[in-house]
N, C-alpha and C positions, 0 to 999 in steps of 0.2 A: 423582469425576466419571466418568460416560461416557467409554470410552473407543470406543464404535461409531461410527464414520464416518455422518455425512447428508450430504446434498447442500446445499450454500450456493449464494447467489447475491453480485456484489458489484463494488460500483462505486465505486473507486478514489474520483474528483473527491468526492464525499459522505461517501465513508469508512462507505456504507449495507452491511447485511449482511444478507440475509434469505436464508428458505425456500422461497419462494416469487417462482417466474418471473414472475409475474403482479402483484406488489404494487407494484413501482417499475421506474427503468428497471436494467439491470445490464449489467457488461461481461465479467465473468470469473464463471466455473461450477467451482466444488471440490468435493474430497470433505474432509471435516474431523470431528476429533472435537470435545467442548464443550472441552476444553481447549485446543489447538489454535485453536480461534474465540475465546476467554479472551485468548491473546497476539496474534492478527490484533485485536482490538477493542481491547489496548490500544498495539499499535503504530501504529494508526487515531487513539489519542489524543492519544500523543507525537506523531507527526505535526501534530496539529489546531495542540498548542502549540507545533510549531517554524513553522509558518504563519504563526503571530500575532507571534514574533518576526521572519521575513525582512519582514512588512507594516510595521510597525513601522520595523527599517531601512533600509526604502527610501525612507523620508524624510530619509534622513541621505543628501546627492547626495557628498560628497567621498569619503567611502567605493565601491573598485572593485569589481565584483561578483567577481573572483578574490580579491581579497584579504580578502572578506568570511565569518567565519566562521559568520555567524546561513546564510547560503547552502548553506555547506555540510556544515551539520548536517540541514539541508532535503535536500541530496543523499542523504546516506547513509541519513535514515529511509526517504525512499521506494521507497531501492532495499532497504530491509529490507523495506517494505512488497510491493515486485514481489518480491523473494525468496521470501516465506513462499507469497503468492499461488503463484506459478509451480511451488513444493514441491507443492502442494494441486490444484493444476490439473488438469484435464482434459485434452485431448491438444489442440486449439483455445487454450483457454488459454495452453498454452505455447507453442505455434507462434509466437501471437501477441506473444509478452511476448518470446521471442528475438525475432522481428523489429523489435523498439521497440530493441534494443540495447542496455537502458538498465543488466544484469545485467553485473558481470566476467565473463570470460569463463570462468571457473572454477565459476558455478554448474550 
């Protein structure tokens, strides 16, 4: 693979990924190699299926959201998700993604 850096575009809620500013809407602007967009796409996936199970649980009401673990498995992917992003990011990008808080504080 490619290891030369392009410009991505990318929007978290869709888990969308494109080259182009113009094709959809987008929230975060990286620079990435194809490998690199390889693991953002399929942390994009695991996410998709840990979605389908927190939807899934939330039909079970006696289960608490703290003590629920489909939750947070949902937690951790997406902050793997804002991680990788926030690695890749632009300078706006990460302004952004620290101010969401949603990274330890160690990244």
């Amino acid at each position: 693979m490619d290891d030369q850096k392009k410009t991505y575009y990318i929007d978290v809620g869709t888990g969308h990924i494109t080259q182009s500013a113009r094709s959809s809407t987008w929230s975060y602007k990286i620079q990435a190699s194809d490998k690199e967009i390889s693991e953002l796409r399929k942390l994009f996936d695991q996410n998709y299926s840990t979605e389908w199970d927190t939807f899934i649980r939330a039909h079970i009401p006696y289960v608490e959201y703290h003590l629920d673990r489909e939750n947070d498995q949902y937690d951790s992917m997406i902050q793997q998700v804002y991680g990788m992003i926030y690695k890749l990011g632009d300078e706006e990008t990460k302004n952004h993604i620290e101010n969401m808080n949603i990274l330890p504080k160690d990244e």
